[in-house]
NUZA-511892 format. One record per residue (C-alpha): residue number from 1; residue in one letter; x, y negated, z. Coordinates in nm, 3 decimals. Layout:
REM NUZA-511892
ATOM   seq   type        c1        c2        c3
ATOM   NUM      a         X         Y         Z
...
This chain:
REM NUZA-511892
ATOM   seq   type        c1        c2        c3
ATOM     1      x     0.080    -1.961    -3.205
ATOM     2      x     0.022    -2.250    -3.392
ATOM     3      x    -0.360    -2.285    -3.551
ATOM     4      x    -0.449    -2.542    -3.796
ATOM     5      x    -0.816    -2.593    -3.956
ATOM     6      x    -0.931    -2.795    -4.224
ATOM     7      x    -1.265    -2.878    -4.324
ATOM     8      x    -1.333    -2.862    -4.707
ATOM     9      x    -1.581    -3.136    -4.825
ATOM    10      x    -1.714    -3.172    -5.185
ATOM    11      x    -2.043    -3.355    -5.387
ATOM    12      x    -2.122    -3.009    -5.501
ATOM    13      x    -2.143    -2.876    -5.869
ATOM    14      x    -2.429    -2.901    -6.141
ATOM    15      x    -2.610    -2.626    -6.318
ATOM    16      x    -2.625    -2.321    -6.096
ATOM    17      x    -2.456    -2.429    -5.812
ATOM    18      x    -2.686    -2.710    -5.810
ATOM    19      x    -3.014    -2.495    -5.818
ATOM    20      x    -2.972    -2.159    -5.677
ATOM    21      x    -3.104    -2.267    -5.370
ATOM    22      x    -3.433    -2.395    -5.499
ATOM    23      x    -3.308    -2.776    -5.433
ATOM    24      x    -3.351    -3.067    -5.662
ATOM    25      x    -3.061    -3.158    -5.882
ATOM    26      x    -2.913    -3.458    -5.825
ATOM    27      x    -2.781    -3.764    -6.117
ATOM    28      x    -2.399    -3.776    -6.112
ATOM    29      x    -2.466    -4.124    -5.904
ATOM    30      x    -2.702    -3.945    -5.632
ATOM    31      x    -2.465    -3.684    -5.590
ATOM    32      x    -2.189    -3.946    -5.517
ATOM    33      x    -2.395    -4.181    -5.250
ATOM    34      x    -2.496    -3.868    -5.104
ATOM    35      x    -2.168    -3.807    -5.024
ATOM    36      x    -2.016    -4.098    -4.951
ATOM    37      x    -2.269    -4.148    -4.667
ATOM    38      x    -2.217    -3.798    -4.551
ATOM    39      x    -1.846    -3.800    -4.516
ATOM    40      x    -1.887    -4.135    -4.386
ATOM    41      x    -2.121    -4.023    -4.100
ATOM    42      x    -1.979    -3.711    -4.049
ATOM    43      x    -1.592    -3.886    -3.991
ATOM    44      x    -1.803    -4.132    -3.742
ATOM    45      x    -1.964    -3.821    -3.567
ATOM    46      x    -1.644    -3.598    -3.562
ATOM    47      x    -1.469    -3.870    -3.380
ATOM    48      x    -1.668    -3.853    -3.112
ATOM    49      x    -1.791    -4.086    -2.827
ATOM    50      x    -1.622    -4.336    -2.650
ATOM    51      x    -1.502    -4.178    -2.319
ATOM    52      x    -1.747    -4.412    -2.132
ATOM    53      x    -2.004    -4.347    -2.359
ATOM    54      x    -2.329    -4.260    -2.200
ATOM    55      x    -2.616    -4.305    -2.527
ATOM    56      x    -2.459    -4.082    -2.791
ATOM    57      x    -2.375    -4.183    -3.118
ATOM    58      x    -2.666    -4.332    -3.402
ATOM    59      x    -2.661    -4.334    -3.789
ATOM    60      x    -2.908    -4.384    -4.053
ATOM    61      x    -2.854    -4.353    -4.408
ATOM    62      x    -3.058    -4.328    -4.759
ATOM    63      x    -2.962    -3.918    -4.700
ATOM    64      x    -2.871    -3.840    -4.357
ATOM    65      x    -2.943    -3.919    -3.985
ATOM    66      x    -2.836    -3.894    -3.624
ATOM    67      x    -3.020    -4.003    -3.318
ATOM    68      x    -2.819    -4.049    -3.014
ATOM    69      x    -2.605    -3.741    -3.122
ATOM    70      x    -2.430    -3.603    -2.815
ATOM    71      x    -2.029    -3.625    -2.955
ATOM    72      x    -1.813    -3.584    -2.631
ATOM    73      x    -1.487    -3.543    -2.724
ATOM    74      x    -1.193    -3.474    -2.441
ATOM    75      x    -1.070    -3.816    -2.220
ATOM    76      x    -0.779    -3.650    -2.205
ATOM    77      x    -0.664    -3.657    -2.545
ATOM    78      x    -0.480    -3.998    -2.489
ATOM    79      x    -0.503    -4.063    -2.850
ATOM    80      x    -0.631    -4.448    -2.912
ATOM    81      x    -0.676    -4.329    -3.290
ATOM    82      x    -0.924    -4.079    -3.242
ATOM    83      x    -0.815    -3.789    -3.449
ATOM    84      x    -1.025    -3.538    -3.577
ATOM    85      x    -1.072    -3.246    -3.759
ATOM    86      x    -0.876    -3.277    -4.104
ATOM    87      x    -1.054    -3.364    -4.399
ATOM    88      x    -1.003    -3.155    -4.737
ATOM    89      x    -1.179    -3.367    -5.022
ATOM    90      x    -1.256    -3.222    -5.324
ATOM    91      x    -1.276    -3.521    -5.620
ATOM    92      x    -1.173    -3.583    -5.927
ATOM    93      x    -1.364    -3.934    -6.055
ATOM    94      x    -1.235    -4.233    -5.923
ATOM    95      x    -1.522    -4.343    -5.666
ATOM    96      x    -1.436    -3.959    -5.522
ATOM    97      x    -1.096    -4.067    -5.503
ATOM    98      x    -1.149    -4.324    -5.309
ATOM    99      x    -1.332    -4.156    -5.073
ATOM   100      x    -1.001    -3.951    -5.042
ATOM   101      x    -0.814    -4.272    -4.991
ATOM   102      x    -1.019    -4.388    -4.701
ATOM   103      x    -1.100    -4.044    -4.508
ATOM   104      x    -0.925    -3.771    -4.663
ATOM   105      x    -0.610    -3.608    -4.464
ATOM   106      x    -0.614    -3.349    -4.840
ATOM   107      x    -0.726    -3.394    -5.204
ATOM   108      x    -0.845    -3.135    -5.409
ATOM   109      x    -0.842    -3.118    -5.724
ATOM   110      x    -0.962    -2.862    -5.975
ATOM   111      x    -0.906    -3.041    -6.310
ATOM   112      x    -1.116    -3.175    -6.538
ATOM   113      x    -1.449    -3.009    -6.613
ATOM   114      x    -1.406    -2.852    -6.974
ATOM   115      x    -1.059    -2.796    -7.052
ATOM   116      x    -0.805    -2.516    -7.015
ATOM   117      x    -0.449    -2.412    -7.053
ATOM   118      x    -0.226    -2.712    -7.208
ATOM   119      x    -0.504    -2.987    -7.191
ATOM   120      x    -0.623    -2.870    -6.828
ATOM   121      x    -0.232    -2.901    -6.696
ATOM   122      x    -0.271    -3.299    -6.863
ATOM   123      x    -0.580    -3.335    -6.712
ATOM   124      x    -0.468    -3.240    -6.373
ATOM   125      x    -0.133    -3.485    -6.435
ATOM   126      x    -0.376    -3.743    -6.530
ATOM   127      x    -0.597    -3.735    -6.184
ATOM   128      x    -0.248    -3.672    -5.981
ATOM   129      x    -0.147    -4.039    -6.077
ATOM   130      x    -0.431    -4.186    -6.074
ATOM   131      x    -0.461    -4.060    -5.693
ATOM   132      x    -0.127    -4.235    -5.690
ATOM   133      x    -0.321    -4.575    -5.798
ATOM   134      x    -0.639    -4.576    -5.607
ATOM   135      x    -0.476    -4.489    -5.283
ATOM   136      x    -0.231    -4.724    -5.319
ATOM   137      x    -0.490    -4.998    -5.413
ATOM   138      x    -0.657    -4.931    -5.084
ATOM   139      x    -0.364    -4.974    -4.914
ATOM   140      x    -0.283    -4.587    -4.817
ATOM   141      x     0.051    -4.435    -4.856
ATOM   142      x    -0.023    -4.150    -5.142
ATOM   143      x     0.264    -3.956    -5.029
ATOM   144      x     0.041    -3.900    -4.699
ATOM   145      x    -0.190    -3.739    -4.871
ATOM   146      x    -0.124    -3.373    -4.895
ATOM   147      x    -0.240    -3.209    -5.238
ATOM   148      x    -0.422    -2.909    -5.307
ATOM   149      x    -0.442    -2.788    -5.680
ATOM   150      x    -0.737    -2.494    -5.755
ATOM   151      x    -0.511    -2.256    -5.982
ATOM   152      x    -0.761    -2.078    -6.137
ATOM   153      x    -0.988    -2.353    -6.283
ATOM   154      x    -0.797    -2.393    -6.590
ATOM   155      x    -0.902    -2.064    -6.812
ATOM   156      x    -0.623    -1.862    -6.717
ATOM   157      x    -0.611    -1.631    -6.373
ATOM   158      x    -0.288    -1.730    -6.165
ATOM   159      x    -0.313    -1.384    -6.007
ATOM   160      x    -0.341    -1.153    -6.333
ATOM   161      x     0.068    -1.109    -6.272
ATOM   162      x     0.371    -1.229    -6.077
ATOM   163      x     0.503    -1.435    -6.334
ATOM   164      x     0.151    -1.596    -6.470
ATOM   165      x     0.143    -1.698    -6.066
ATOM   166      x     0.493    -1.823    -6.010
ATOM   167      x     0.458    -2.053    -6.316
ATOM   168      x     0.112    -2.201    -6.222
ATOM   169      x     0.266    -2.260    -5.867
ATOM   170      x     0.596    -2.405    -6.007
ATOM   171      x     0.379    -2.659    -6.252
ATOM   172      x     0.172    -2.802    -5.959
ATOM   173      x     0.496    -2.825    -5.742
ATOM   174      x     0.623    -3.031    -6.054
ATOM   175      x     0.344    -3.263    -6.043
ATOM   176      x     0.342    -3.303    -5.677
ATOM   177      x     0.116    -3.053    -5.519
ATOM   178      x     0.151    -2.931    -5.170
ATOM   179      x    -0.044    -2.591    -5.172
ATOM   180      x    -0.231    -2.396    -5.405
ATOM   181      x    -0.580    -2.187    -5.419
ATOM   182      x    -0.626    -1.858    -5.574
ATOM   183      x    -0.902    -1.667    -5.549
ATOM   184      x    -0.910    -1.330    -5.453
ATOM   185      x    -0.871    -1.065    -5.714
ATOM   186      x    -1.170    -0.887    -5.823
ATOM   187      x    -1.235    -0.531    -6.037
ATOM   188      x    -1.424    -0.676    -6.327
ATOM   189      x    -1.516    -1.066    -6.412
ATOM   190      x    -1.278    -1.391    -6.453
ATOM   191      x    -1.118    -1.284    -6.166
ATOM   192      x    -1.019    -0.945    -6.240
ATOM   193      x    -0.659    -0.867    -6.097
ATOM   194      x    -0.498    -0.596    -5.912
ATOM   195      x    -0.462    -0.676    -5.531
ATOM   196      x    -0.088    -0.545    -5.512
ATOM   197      x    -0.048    -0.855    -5.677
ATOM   198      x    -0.130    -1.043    -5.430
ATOM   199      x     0.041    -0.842    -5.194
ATOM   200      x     0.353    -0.947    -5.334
ATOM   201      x     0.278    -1.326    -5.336
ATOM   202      x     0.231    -1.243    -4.940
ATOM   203      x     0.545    -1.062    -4.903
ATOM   204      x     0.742    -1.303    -5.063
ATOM   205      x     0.563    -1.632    -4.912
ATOM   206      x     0.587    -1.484    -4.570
């Protein structure tokens, strides 16, 4: 049986998200060099040590460090690139899509902040192509990127009905999207839906 895995990365959110824990919360630019350095140390890390390597693997940062971090990865994997775990980047600014550009394997994307229905679809057309131009000003094929579109960020629940679902799905196919996220339905809240529902998205993707 085939497995796959992919690791979701984002900056993290502001308000709530960004306190519930008891941390500090971050500027817009903290957030960002925050995590720039740690998908950049954590794509270093993942990769693992040379076969031959015998003193682990060292990075310090502003944010995060390792000290001699023990990364063996199998000498048997005869791959000369290295390959690790996919990354799934969440970003929708353009120094997050860049991050995409150099590291990601996925992009997702969950709109712009503040808008629903009509002007969230424009939105999300709006980041698609400018994926399209930051990628390709790095020098990455966009069309390697695969695309992941967060259904349920623009006001209206893709799950409240089979139709409300196969129209959000066919709109993000339209503007290039390669999978979708829906959450799971829920009795009461912004998320209320009846699970049959997706029962039926099941059947018929299976």
């Amino acid at each position: 049986m085939a497995r796959r895995f992919l690791l979701g990365i984002g900056s993290g959110g502001t308000g709530f998200d960004a306190s519930v824990l008891g941390q500090l919360e971050y500027t817009p630019w903290q957030r960002h060099e925050r995590f720039d350095e740690f998908v950049t140390a954590l794509d270093l890390l993942l990769r693992g040590e040379e076969p031959d390597a015998t003193d682990g693997i060292s990075f310090a940062g502003e944010w995060f460090t390792a000290d001699h971090a023990r990364m063996v990865r199998d000498a048997d994997a005869g791959d000369p690139a290295r390959p690790r775990v996919p990354f799934l980047i969440a970003a929708n600014g353009q120094k997050g899509l860049g991050l995409v550009s150099r590291f990601g394997q996925g992009w997702l994307t969950t709109g712009r902040d503040g808008t629903a229905g009509e002007h969230w679809w424009t939105s999300v057309r709006g980041l698609t192509r400018r994926l399209v131009d930051v990628a390709s000003d790095a020098g990455r094929d966009p069309a390697a990127i695969d695309r992941y579109l967060s259904l349920d960020s623009g006001g209206t629940y893709s799950l409240q009905s089979m139709s409300a679902f196969e129209d959000a799905v066919g709109r993000a196919a339209e503007l290039g999207f390669t999978d979708v996220i829906s959450h799971w339905p829920r009795e009461r809240g912004i998320y209320a839906g009846d699970e049959s529902i997706l029962d039926t998205v099941a059947a018929v993707l299976k």
